[in-house]
N, C-alpha and C positions, 0 to 999 in steps of 0.2 A: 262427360259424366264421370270417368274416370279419375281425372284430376279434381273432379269434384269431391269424389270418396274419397281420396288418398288425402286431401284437404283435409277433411273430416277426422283423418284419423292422427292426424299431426297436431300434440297436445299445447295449442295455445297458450303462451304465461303470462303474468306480468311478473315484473321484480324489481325489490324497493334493494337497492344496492345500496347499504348502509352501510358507514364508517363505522360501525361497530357489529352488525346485523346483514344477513342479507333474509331477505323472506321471498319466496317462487308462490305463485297464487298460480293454477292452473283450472283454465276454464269450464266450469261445470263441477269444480272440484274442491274448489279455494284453496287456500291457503295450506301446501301440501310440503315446504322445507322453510326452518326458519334453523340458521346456523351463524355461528360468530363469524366474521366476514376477517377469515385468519388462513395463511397457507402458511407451509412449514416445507422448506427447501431444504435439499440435503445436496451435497459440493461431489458430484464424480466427475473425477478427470480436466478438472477444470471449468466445467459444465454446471450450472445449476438446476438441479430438475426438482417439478414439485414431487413432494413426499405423505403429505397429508394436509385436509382442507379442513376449515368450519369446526367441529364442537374436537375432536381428536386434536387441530393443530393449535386450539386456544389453552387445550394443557401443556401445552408446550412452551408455548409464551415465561421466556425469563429460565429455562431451567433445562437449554438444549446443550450440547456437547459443540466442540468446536465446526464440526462438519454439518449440522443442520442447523437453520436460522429460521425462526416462527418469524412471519412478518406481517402486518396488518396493512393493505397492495391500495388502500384510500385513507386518504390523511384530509381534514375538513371537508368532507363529502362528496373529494372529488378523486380521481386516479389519479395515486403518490406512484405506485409501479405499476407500470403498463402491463408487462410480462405476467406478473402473478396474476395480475386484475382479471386478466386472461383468461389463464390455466384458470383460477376459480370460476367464471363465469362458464366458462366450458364443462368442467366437473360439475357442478348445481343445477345448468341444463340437461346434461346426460343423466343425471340421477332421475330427472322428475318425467325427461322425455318419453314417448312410445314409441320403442326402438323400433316396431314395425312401418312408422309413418316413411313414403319415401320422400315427404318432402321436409323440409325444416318447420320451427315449430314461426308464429309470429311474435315478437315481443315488444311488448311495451315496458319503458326501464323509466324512473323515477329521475330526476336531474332536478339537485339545488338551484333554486330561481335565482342566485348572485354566480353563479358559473360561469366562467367565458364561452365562448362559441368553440375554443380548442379545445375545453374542457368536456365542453357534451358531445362533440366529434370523436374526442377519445372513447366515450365510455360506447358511444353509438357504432364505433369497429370493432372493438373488443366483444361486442354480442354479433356483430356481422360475421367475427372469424370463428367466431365458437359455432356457427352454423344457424343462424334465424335466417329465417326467407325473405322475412322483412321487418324492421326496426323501428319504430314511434318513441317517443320520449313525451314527457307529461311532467308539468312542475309538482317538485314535490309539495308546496301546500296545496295545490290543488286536489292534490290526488290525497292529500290527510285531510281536507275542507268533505270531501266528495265522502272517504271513508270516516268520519266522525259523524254524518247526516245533517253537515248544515245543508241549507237551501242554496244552493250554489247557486242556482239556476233564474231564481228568481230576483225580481229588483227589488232587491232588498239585502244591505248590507250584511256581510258576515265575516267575522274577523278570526284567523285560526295562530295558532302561536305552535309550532314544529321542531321542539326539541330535542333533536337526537343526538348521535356521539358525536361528529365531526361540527355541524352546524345549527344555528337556532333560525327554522325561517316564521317570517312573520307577514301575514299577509291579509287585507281586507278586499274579500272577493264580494261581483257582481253580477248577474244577469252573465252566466256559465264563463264569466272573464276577472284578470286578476287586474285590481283597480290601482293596488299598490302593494310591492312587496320590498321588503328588506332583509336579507341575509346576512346574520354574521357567525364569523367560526369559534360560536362559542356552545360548546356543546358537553355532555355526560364526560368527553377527553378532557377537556380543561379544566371539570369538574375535581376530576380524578387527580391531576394536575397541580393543582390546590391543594389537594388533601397531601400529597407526596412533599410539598414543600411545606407546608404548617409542619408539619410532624418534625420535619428536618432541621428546621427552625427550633423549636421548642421545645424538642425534646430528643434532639439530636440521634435521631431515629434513622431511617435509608428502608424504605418498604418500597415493594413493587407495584407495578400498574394492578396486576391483578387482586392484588390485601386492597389499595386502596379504592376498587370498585365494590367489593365488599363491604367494606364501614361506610361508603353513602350509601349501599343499599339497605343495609342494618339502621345504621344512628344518624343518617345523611338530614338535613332540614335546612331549609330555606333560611328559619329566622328561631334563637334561642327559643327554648320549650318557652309556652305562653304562662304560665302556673307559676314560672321564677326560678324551677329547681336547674340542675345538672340535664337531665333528663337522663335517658338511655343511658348505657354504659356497655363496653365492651373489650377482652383483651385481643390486644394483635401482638405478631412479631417481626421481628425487623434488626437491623444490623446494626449494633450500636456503632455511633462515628468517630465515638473517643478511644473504643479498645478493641474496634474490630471483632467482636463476637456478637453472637447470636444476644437477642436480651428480649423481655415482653414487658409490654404498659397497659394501663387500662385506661382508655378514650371515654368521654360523653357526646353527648349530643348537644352540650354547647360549644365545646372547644371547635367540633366539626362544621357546626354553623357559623362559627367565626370565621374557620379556613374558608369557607364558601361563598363568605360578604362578596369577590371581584365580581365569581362570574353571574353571581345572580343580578348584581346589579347591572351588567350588562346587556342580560338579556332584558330588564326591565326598562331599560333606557332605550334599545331599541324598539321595543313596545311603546315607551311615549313617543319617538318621533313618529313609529308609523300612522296612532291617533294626529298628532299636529299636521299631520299629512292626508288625513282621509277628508274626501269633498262634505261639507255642512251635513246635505241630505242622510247620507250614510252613517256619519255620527251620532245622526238621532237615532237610527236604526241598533245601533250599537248599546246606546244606553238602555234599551231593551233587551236587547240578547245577550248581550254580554260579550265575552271573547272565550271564547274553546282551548282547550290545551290536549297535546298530543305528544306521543314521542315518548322515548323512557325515560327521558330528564323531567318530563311531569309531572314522575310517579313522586320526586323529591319532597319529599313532608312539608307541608304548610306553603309551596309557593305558590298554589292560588291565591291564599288567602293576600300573602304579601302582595302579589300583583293587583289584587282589588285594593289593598291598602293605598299601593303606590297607585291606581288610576283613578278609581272610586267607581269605577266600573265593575259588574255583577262578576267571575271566571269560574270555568267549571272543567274539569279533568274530562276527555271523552270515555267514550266507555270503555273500550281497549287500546289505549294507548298507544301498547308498543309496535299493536298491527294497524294502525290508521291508514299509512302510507298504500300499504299492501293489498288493504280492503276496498281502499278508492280506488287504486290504477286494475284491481280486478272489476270493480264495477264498471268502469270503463271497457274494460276488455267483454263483458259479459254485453255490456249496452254499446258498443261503438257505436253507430247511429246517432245514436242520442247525445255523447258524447263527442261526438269526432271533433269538435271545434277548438278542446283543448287536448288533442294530439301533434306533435307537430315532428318534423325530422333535421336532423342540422346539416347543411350543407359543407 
């Protein structure tokens, strides 16, 4: 009975570990930290110790002093640095935990369906050392399919498209299983990526990661404004490359949907093979429903539309985007029972 209460009072999570995001869903509570998935180390004695996490260490990003290094600890959705990965996953559970619980909390953590099995072993220690009782793992389209409200469950095709910073997963799920999934690392970073080198290109510009997250969230767009004009407009600044000083321009919303032609179409080529790849029956399911989109790479102007362009297929943006991930693997956490079929643990 006792270990029954002390259970009880040990706050449950799930958490979507994003290459750019993390989000802590806590059970009975939802969705209770959502912070840039950013630590900021400072250098004593040789030592690296963390200094600040999530919204504090992303102002830091680009603009620290020799002794402390803002570092972003997953690089394509998977752990770039083990150590930081760590320390943050440890700080984001102490924040949300109930310090009075004596036992750990349980957690279920999000892991890209194109992962190695080292890759989700890693992420699956780094929550064990930070203090969970016990660790589950759940693909992330699943857990964006689940939090979006398609019909996972039933037999009947549904296809979810999971755009986030590191990775774009894409997957056509079935009767509570994933039928086919495809992963690539092209995500809201590469995005960013793009913008950093057009500019560079063309107007001999040098901006940072964080300006050019910025102008795709401002004037970002899948495919030139539809109307013919310029569209949007906006000024940034940036380091000129011919005299080394500070200089401003003013960007559209065409020039940026030019910079952005690689990775959109990437993600939309893996979108057709995973249709060339779905069994008959589920395709016609499909041309009904269409395909779901989630993630913040979503929110990007007009790529629904382009994606219906390119498949002929209906697409639609989910309701909340950028918590898909976080909404599923809580509802899973909230219904395990019902769910438990797509939890698993990596040995």
């Amino acid at each position: 009975m006792f270990a029954r209460f002390f259970g009880l009072m040990s706050a449950d999570m799930a958490i979507d570990l994003g290459t750019a995001n993390t989000l802590v869903y806590v059970k009975g509570k939802g969705i209770v930290l959502n912070e840039p998935s950013v630590v900021a180390m400072v250098f004593e004695r040789g030592v690296s110790v963390p200094y600040a996490f999530g919204n504090e260490a992303k102002l830091m990003l680009g603009r620290t002093p020799a002794k402390i290094e803002a570092v972003r600890p997953l690089k394509d959705g998977v752990i770039a640095d083990f150590k930081s990965a760590e320390k943050m996953i440890q700080h984001f559970i102490f924040r949300v935990h109930n310090r009075r619980s004596f036992t750990g909390p349980l957690i279920i953590i999000c892991v890209p369906s194109g992962s190695t099995p080292v890759e989700r072993r890693a992420i699956q220690d780094a929550a064990e050392r930070a203090g969970a009782r016990e660790v589950f793992l759940i693909e992330e389209p699943m857990a964006a399919a689940i939090g979006a409200g398609l019909p996972v469950t039933e037999p009947t095709g549904s296809m979810i498209v999971d755009i986030g910073g590191g990775t774009t997963e894409v997957a056509i799920l079935s009767l509570g299983g994933i039928v086919y999934a495809r992963s690539v690392r092209v995500g809201g970073d590469k995005m960013d990526e793009a913008i950093i080198s057009y500019i560079r290109r063309y107007h001999n510009l040098l901006i940072g990661e964080t300006t050019a997250e910025r102008i795709k969230k401002e004037i970002g767009a899948a495919c030139p404004p539809l109307d013919g004009s310029n569209g949007k407009t906006m000024e940034i600044k940036g380091r000129d490359l011919m005299n080394g000083v500070p200089k401003e321009i003013v960007l559209n919303e065409y020039q940026i949907a030019e910079s952005l032609i690689e990775p959109v179409s990437q993600i939309i080529e893996a979108v057709k093979v995973a249709l060339e790849s779905a069994p008959p029956e589920l395709s016609s399911d499909l041309v009904d429903k269409g395909i779901a989109l989630s993630g913040g790479g979503s929110m990007l102007k007009n790529l629904d539309y382009v994606m219906s362009q390119a498949t002929g297929l209906p697409v639609f943006v989910a309701e909340e985007p950028l918590n898909c991930v976080a909404l599923g693997s809580g509802k899973v956490l909230e219904n395990k029972d019902v769910f438990k079929h797509v939890l698993f643990k990596q040995d």
